[in-house]
N, C-alpha and C positions, 0 to 999 in steps of 0.2 A: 621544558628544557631550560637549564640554568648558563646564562653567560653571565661572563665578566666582563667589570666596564671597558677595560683595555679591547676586548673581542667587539663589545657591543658596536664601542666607536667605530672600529675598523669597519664591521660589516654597513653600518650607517653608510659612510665616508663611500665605500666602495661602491654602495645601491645608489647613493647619489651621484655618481661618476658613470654608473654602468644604465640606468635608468631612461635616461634620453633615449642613448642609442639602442636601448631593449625596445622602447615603445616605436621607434621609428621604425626597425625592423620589422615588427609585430605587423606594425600596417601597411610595409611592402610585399610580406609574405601573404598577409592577408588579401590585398588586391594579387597577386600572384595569384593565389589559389581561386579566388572569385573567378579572375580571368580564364584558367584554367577548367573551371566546373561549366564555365558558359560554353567556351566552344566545344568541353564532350556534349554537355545536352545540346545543342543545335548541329555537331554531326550527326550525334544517337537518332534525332527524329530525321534529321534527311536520309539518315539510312533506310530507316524504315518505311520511310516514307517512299522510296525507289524499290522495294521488299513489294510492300502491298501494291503497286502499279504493276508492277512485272510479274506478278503470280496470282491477278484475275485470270488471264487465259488459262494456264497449268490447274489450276482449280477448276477451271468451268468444263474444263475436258476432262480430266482426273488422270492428268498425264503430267508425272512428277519430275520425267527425265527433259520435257521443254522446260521446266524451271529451274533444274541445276545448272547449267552454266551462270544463270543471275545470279544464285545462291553460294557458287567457290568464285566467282569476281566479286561479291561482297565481302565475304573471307579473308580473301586480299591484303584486307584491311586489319593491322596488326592488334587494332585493340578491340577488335571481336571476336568472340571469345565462342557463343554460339548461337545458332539460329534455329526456331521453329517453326513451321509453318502447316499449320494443323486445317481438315475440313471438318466441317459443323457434323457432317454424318459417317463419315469413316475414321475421323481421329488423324492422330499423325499424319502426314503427307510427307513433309521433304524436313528433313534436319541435320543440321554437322556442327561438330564440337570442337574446339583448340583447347583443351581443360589446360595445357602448358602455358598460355599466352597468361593466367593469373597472376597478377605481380601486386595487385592495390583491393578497390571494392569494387563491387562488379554493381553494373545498374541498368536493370531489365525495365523494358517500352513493351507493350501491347498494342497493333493495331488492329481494326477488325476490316477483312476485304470483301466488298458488296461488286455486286453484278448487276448490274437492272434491277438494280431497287433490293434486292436478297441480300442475306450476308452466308455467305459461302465458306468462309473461313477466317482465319486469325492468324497475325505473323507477330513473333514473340524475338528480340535480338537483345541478346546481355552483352553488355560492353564495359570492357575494364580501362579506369583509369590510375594504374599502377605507371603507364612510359610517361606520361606527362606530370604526375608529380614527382618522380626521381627524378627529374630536372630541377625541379623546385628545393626539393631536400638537397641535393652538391649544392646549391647557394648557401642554403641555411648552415651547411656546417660550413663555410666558408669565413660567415659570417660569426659566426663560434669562437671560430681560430683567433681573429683577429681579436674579436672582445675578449677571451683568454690571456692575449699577448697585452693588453692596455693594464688588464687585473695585476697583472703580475710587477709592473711597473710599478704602479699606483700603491700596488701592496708595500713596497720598500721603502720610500716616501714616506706613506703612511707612520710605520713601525720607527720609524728614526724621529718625527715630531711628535707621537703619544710617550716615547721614551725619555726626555729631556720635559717635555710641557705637562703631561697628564700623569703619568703612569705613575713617579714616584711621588708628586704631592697627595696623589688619592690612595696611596700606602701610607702617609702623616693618618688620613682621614681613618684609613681604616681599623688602625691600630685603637683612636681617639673610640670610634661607632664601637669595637668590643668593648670597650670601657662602660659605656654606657648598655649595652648588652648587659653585662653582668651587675646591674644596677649601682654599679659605683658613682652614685649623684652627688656625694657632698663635695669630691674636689674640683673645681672650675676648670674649662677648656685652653688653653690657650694658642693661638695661632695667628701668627705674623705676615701672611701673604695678602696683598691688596688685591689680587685679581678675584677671578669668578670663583676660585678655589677657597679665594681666603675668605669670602662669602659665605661658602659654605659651612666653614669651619663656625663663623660668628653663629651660623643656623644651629649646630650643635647646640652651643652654648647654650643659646635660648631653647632647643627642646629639652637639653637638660632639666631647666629651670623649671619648663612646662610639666614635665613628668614627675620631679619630685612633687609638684605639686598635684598633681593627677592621682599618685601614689595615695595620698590623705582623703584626695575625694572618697576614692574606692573604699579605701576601711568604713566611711558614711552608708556606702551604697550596700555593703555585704548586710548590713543590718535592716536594710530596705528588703534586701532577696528574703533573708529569712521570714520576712513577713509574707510574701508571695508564695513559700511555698505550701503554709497555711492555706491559704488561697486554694491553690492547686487542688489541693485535698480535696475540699466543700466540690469543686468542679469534677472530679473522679465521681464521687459519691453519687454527682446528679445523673452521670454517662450510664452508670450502673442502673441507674434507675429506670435511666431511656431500655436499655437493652432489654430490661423486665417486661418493659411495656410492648415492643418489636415481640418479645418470644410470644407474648397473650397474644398478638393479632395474627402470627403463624398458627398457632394454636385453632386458633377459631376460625380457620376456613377448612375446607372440605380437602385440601392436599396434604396431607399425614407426613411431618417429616419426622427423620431417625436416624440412629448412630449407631454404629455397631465394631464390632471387637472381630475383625474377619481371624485370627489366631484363636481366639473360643466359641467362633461360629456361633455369636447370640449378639441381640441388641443390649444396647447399654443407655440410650433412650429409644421411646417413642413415645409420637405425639397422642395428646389423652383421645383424639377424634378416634383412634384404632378399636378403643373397648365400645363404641358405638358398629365401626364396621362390622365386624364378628360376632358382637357380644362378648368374647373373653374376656375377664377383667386385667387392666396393665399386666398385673406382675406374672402373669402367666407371658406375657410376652419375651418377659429377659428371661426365662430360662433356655440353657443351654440345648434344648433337643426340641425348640418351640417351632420351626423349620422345618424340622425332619416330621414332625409327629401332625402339624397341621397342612402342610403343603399338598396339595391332589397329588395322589398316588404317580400320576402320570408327569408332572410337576417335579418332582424333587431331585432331578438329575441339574436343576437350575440354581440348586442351591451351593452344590459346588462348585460352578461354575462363576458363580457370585461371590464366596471366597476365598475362591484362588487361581481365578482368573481374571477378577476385576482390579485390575494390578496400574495399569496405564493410564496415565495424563488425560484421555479423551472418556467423559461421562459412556453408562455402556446402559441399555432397558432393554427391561423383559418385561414379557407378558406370561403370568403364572394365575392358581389359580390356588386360594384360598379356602379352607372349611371351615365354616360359620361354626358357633355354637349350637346353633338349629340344624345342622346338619345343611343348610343351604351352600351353594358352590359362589364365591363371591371370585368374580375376577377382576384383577390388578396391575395396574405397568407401575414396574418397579425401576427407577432409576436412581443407579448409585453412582458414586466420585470415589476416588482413592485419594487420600488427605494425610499430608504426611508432616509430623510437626516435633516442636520439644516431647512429647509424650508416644512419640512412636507410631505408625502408620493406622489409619482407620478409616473407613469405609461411614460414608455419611450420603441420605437422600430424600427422597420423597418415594409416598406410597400414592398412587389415584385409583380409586374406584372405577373402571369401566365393563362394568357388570352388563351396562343398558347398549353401551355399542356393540358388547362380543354378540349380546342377544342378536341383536341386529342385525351383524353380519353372516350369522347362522342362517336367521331367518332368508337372508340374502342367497346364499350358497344352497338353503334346498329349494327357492326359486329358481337359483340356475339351475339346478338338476333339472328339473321341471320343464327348465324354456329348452335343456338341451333334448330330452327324449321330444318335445313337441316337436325338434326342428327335424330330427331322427326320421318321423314320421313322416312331416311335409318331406323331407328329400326321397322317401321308400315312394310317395305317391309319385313326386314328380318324374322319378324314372318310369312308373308306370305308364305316368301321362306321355312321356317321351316314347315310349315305344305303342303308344295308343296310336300316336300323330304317325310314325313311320307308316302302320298298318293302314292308315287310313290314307297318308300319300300316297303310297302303292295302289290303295285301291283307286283314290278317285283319278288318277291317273291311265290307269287301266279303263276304266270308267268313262272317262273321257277320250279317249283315244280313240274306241269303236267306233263311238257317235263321230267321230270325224273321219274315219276313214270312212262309213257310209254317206257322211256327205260330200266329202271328195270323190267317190265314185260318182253320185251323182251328181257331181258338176261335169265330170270327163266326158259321162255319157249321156248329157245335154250338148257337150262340143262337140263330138263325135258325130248323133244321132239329126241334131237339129241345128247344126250350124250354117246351114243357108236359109232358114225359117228364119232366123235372128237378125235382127240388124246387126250396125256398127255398137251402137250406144248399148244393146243391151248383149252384145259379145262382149265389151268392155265393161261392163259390170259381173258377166259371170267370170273373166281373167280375175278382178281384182277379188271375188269372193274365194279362189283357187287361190289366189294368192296369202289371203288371211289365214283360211285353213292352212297353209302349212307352216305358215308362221306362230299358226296356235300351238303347231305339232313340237315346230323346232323348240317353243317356249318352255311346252311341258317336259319336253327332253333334259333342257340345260337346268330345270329347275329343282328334277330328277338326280343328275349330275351334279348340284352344287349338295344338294341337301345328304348326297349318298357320302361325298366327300370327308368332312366333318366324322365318319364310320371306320372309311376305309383304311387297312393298314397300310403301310408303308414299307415295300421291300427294297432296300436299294441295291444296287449293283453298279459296273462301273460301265458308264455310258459314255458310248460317244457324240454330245450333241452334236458336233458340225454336221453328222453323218444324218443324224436325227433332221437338221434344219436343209439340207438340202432336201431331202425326200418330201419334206413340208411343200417346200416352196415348187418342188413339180407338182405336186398336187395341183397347186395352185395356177401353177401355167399349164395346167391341161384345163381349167374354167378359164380363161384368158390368156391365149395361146398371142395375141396379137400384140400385149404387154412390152413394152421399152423398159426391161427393169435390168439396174447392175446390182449383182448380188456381190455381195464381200464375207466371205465366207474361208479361214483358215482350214489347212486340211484335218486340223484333231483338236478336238476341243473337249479335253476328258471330264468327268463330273462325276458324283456318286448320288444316287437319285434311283428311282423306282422309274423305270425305261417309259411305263405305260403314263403314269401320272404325268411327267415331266416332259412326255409327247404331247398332251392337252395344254400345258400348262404353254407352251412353247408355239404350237398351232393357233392359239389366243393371241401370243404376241404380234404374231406373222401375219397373220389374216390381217391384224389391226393398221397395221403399217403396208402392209398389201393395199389396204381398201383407201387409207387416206394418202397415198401419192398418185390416187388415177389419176389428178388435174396436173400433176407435174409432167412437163415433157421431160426431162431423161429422169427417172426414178430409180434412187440410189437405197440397198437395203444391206445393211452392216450386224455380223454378229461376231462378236468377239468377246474375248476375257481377258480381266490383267490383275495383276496383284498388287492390291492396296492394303499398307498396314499387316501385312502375314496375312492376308485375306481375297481369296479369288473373289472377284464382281464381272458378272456375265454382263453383256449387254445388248438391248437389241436398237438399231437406230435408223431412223428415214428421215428424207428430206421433202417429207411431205407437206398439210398444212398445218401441225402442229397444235398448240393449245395453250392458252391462257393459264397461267402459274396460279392466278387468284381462284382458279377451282380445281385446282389439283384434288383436292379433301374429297371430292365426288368423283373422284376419277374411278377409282376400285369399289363402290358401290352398284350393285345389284338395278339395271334397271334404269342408270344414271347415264346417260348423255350427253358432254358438253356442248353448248350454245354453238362452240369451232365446228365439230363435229356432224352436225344434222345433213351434210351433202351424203354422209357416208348409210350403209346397210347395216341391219343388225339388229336385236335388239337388249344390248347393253349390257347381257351378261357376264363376256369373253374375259374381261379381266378380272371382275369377281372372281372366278372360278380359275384365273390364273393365280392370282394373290391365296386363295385356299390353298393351290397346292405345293404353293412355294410356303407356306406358311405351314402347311404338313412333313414338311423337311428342316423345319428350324430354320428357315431363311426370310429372307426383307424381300420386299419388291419396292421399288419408289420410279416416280418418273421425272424429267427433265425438259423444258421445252418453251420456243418463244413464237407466239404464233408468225406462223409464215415463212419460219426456217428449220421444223420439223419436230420431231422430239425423240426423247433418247428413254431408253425402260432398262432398268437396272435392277438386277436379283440376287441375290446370295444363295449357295447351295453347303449349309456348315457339315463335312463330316462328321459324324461323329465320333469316329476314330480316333481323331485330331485331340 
């Protein structure tokens, strides 16, 4: 950008009048805004920080509607903008948005909410600080105003002393500067003003002097250059020679490079390694149909493609395949450039041999055939072996079975027959032998059941579990008639599920929570659903003696019993075989619980409708 000195001054003049007052603003606005960025981030976290305390409970129950009123009284609050409040296993939970409230940058806090030691979920609050800096900005253009109104002053001033002091002596000077512009050196400067001006003018003078005199060096030095470019020459001649010696050492490695003429479809070089690859000697290379005539049959669709489509900025390879003078197949990654110059566009690359890797990967690919028909086979055996095992469960099941019913008769009719021949001690040994036996029975049963499971199809229909769970739970108070239990049970509780599955599945939970609240005097049993996230969660829940979170992982294992649990009956299958057939309906099972205040069983039943 070109100014004049009269421009120059003024802006000077003015930056130094306006300059103070710039930087002092600068650093009220800036403590302004510091001030302003500290108290949003020290509300943002005590927001959040009252967020995450007041939505452990709502989280721990999975009850979203206790934690809305804390969630629209944080709202409240105009420079919130939105809030999330997500669980670790269902997703979303509770969230609300003011997407109006945007006026500035919005700046999002993450806290994560624990529970006895777990982390249960995450509460997410974006907070805009657009109200608190448009208080700051009406300052600053306040501040505007006024230094606007000082410029305007200052400007008038200004233009009144550069008009009388500067402006027209440095019009003497300028008129004087084209003079010497146009090398008129022989007539002398003259100028009469003693000040800084009239300084400058005696300065002419003397560059004058200087430059006539500069003027006669130069005609010295032009006869200096001519000798340099002599010079020059010998230094071209050597580059030329580097260049020769650069092309021999491309030459003499194994990557074949070449030029080619993509408008007459032939090379215009290649390097001399090529008449080793092939055999063909060069000049059979640059002719025009060298391409078409040696490329594999199956290959040659890549030649037009090469060009006149290797058109673009970005290098482009192919792998093709070559015919040897021997008729051998040589293959090649051909990578070309498109190179566009004084002489018109062309096409310039390298050729490499990878003859020994395609081998290779051939070799590779009819190994994978190979490893694929072997595994072909291992999977045809292993369904044989799979229905080897069903036939043989069946039998030894069956197998086993008889031999226990005949020794269960014969334990009956040892009580029956010989019951006052027996003492105490060995009545109580043939009880606990009655007792094994049909603990063997119930074993082979349920292991029958889990393994048939994993088979069975799945019909669903639409159920009504409340109706389901009450009929459970008579069952159940007809073996424990004398039982203190409150059942919580709505009257409809609809589901889509297979009626029979989903009765075991359900009978498992009940039982389990049946057996562990005997030690409680009033025994509370809860079954309910609610919708989480677009997603119905059943649940079953007692206030019994509950269980240790740290072995949850053994809880739906086969045969598993926690440490909590040994007061109770059974042997350990019930939720295996509840987790199967919830797991045969496309749904979750997981549980919840702190010993000594019960625990809660939670399942999914996904339509698939839906």
């Amino acid at each position: 950008m070109k100014l004049s000195l009269r421009t120059a001054l003024i802006l000077a003049t003015l930056t130094g009048l306006l300059l103070p007052a710039a930087i002092a603003g600068f650093i009220r606005l800036q403590a302004q805004y510091g001030d302003a960025r500290a108290l949003i981030k020290r509300d943002h976290a005590r927001i959040v920080d009252i967020l995450v305390l007041g939505m452990q409970e709502p989280l721990w129950n999975l009850s979203p509607e206790s934690g809305r009123p804390l969630l629209e009284s944080v709202m409240s609050d105009e420079r919130v903008v939105r809030i999330i409040v997500s669980d670790n296993a269902l997703g979303s939970f509770l969230s609300a948005d003011r997407p109006e409230r945007r006026s500035g940058q919005l700046h999002t806090l993450t806290r994560v909410v624990n529970k006895q030691g777990a982390q249960i979920g995450k509460v997410t609050v974006e907070f805009d600080d657009g109200p608190v800096f448009a208080d700051i900005r009406h300052e600053q253009r306040q501040t505007i105003v006024a230094v606007l109104l000082q410029l305007t002053v200052s400007l008038g001033l200004i233009l009144f002393l550069l008009g009388s002091r500067v402006v027209r002596p440095l019009a003497a000077l300028s008129r004087q500067s084209k003079r010497l512009a146009r090398k008129q050196l022989d007539e002398p400067f003259i100028w009469r003003r003693e000040d800084e001006l009239g300084e400058l003018g005696h300065s002419l003078e003397t560059t004058r002097q200087s430059l006539k005199a500069l003027i006669d060096t130069l005609e010295q030095k032009n006869l200096q250059l001519e000798a340099d470019l002599i010079s020059r020459r010998h230094i071209e001649s050597a580059l030329r020679a580097s260049q020769d010696r650069f092309q021999r050492l491309v030459e003499s490695t194994r990557v074949i490079p070449w030029d080619a003429n993509p408008e007459e479809w032939r090379f215009v070089y290649v390097g001399p390694q090529a008449e080793a690859l092939l055999g063909h000697p060069l000049a059979i290379w640059y002719h025009e149909n060298f391409l078409t005539t040696y490329l594999h049959p199956n290959d040659r669709h890549l030649a037009y493609q090469l060009f006149t489509e290797a058109r673009g900025e970005a290098p482009v390879e192919f792998e093709l395949r070559l015919l040897a003078r021997d008729e051998r197949t040589v293959w090649v990654q051909l990578i070309a450039e498109h190179r566009h110059d004084e002489d018109g566009h062309h096409l310039q690359g390298f050729l490499i041999d990878i003859t020994a890797r395609k081998e290779a990967e051939l070799e590779l690919e009819r190994y994978r055939s190979h490893l694929e028909e072997g595994t072909e086979i291992r999977t045809r055996a292993l369904a044989a072996a799979n229905h080897q095992l069903e036939t043989l469960s069946q039998s030894v099941s069956h197998d086993l079975r008889s031999p226990l019913r005949t020794m269960e008769g014969y334990v009956e009719v040892l009580l029956e027959d010989f019951d006052e021949q027996l003492d105490e001690r060995a009545r109580n040994y043939v009880a606990r032998m009655r007792g094994t036996l049909r603990h063997m029975s119930s074993l082979i049963d349920d292991l029958l059941m889990l393994s048939k499971l994993a088979r069975s199809e799945v019909r669903r229909q639409q159920v009504d579990l409340a109706q389901v769970a009450r009929d459970i739970l008579d069952e159940l108070y007809t073996l424990q008639p004398a039982r203190d239990i409150e059942l919580r049970i709505p009257d409809m509780i609809p589901a889509s599920a297979d009626p029979k599955l989903i009765r075991t599945a359900l009978y498992s939970l009940f039982d389990n929570a049946w057996k562990f609240t005997e030690q409680t005097g009033h025994a509370v049993i809860e079954f309910d659903c609610a919708s989480v996230n677009g997603q119905t969660v059943f649940h079953v829940k007692d206030n019994g003696i509950g269980f240790d979170m740290a072995y949850a992982m053994r809880l739906f294992q086969p045969f598993q019993r926690l440490q909590q649990t040994e007061e109770g009956s059974g042997n350990g299958i019930g939720l295996a075989i509840a987790q199967a057939i919830i797991q045969r309906h496309d749904g979750r099972i997981w549980a919840k619980s702190t010993p000594g205040n019960g625990a809660t069983f939670y399942f999914t039943l996904p339509d698939p409708r839906d």
